[in-house]
C-alpha positions as CSV (number, residue, x, y, z in Angstrom):
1,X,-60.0,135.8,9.4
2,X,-59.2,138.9,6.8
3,X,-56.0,140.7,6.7
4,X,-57.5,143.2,9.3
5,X,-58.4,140.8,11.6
6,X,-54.9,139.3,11.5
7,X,-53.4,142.6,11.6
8,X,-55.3,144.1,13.6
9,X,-54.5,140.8,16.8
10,X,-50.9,140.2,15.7
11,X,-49.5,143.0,13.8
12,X,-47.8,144.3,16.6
13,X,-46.2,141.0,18.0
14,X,-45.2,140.4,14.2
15,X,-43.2,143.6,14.3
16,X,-42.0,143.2,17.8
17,X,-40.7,139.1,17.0
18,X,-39.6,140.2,13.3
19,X,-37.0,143.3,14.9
20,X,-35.3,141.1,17.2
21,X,-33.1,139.4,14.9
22,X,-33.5,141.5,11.2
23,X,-36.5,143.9,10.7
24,X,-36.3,145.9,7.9
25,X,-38.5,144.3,6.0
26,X,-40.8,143.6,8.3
27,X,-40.7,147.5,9.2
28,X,-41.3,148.7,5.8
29,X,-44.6,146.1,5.5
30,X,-44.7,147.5,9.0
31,X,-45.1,151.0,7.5
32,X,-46.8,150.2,4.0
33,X,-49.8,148.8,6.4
34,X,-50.0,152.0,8.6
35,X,-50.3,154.0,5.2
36,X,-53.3,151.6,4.3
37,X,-54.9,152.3,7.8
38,X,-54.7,148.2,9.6
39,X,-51.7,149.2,12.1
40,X,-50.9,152.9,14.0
41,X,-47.6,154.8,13.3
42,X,-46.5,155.4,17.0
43,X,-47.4,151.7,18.5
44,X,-45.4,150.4,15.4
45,X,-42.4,152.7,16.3
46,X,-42.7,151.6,19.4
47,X,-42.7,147.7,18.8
48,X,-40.2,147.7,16.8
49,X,-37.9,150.0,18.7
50,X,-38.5,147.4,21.9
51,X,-37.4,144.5,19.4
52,X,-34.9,146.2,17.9
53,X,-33.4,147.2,21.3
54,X,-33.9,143.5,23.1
55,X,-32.3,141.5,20.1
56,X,-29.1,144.1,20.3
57,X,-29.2,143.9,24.0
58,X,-28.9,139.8,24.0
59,X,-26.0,140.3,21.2
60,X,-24.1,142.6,23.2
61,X,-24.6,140.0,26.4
62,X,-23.5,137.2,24.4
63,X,-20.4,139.1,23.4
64,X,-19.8,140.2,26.8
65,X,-19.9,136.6,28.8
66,X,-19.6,134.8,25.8
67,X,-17.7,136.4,23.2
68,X,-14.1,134.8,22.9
69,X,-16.2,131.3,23.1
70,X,-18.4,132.0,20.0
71,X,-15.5,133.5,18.2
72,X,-14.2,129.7,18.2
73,X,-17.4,128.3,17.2
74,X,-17.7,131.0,14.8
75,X,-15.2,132.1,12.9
76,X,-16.7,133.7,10.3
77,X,-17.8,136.6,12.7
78,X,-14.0,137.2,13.6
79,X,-13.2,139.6,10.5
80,X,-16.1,141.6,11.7
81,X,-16.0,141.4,15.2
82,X,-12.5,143.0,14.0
83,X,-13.9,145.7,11.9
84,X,-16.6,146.8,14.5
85,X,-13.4,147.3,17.2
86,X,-11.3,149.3,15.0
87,X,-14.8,151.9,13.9
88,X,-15.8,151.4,17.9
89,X,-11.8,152.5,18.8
90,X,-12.6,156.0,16.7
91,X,-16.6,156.6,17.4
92,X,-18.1,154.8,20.2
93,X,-21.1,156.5,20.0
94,X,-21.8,156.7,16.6
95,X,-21.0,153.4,15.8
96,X,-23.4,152.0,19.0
97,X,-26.4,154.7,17.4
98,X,-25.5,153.1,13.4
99,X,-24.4,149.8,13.9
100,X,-28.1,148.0,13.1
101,X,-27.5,150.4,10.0
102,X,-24.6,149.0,9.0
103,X,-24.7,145.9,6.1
104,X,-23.4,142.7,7.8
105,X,-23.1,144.2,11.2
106,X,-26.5,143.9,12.5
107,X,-25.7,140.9,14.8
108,X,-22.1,140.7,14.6
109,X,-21.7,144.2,16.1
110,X,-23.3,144.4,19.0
111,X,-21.7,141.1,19.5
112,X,-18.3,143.1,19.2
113,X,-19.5,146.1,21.0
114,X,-20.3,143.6,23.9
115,X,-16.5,142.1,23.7
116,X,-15.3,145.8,24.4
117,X,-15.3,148.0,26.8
118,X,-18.2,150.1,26.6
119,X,-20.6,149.9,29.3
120,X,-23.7,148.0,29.7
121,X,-25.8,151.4,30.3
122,X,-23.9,153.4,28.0
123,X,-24.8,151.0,25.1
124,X,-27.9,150.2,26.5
125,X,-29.0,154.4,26.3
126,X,-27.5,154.4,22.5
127,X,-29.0,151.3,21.5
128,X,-31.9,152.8,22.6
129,X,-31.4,156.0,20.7
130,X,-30.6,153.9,17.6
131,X,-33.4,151.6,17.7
132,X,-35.6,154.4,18.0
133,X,-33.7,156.0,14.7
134,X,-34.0,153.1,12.7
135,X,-37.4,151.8,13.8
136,X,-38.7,155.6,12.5
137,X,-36.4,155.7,9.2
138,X,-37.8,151.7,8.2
139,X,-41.6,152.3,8.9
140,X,-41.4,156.2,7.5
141,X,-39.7,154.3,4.4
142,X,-42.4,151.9,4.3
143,X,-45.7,154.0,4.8
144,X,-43.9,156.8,2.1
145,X,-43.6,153.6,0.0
146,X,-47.1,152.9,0.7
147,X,-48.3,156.2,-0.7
148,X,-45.8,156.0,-4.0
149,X,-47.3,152.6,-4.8
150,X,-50.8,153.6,-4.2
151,X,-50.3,156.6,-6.7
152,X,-48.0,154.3,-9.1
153,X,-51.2,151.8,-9.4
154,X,-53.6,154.8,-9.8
155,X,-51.6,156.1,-12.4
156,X,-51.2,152.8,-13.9
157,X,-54.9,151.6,-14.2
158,X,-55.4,155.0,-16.4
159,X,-53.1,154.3,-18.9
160,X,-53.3,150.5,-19.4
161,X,-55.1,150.7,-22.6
162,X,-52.1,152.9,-24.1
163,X,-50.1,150.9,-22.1
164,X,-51.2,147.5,-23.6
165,X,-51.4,149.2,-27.0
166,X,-47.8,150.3,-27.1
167,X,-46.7,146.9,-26.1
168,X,-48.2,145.0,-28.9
169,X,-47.1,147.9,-31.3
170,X,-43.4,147.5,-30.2
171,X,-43.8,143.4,-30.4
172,X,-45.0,143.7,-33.9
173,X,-42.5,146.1,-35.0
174,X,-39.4,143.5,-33.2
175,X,-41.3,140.4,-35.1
176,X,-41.7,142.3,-38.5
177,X,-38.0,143.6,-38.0
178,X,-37.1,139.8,-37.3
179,X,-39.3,138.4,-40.0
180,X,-37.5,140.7,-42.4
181,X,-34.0,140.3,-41.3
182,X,-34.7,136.0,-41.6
183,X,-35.9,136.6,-44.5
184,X,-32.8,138.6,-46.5
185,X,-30.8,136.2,-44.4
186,X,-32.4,133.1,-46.7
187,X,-31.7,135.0,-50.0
């Protein structure tokens, strides 16, 4: 089976299964492999908005029924089940749409969203919105990086001659400058 194939019969899942916990990088290979034609823009958006969305929905269940009990088995999550309250206390909304954005947060917060007071459908309609947002920023980000790198190795294969040629000039300028320098160093 070629990369096609594999794509082509588990590209999808992969993106669905890789959003539910993490994603990003799985969204920008997500996105580098729509630029290079194996997967489709919208069905990848759509995958990995449905992960996305189902891993933050579990997090914010296990925070609501479970929450005070995995705060004692993990403690480490306090401080930032602590910072998510005191953003969530000033913008709800915002913080539900940009918490899978936010560095540290991605399980931890919705976790913390879940121990509040917001509403099941309320975060369910932003974490909707959000997932949506971030599953379009990641794979845009991905299939734009697609096209840099494409032009990058274009741009590259014409000038590796010069390339290689300005390489070996510079080494044997650093070993003549070394060579020379050891040298007045012995006298």
């Amino acid at each position: 089976m070629n990369v096609e194939q594999l794509l082509n019969h588990y590209g999808y899942l992969a993106i669905f299964i890789g959003s539910i916990l993490e994603g990003e990088t799985i969204l920008t290979l997500a996105g580098f492999f729509v630029h290079k034609g194996y997967l489709l823009f919208v069905p990848s958006i759509l995958c990995a908005t449905a992960g996305g969305m189902i891993g933050d929905q579990v997090c914010f269940l296990l925070g609501r029924y479970y929450g005070t009990r995995l705060l004692q088995h993990f403690p480490k999550l306090d401080p930032l089940v602590e910072k998510t309250n005191r953003l969530l206390c000033k913008h709800s909304s915002i913080i539900i749409i940009g918490v899978r954005f936010m560095y540290g947060l991605r399980i931890a917060g919705p976790i913390a969203i879940g121990m509040s007071k917001v509403s099941f459908s309320r975060f369910l309609l932003l974490n909707a919105l959000g997932a949506l947002l971030w599953a379009t920023i990641i794979v845009s980000f991905g299939y734009l990086f697609g096209q840099s790198a494409q032009w990058l190795f274009t741009q590259f294969q014409q000038y590796t001659k010069l390339l290689f040629a300005l390489i070996l000039l510079i080494a044997v300028i650093v070993l003549s400058i070394y060579w020379y320098s050891k040298q007045r160093r012995n006298k």
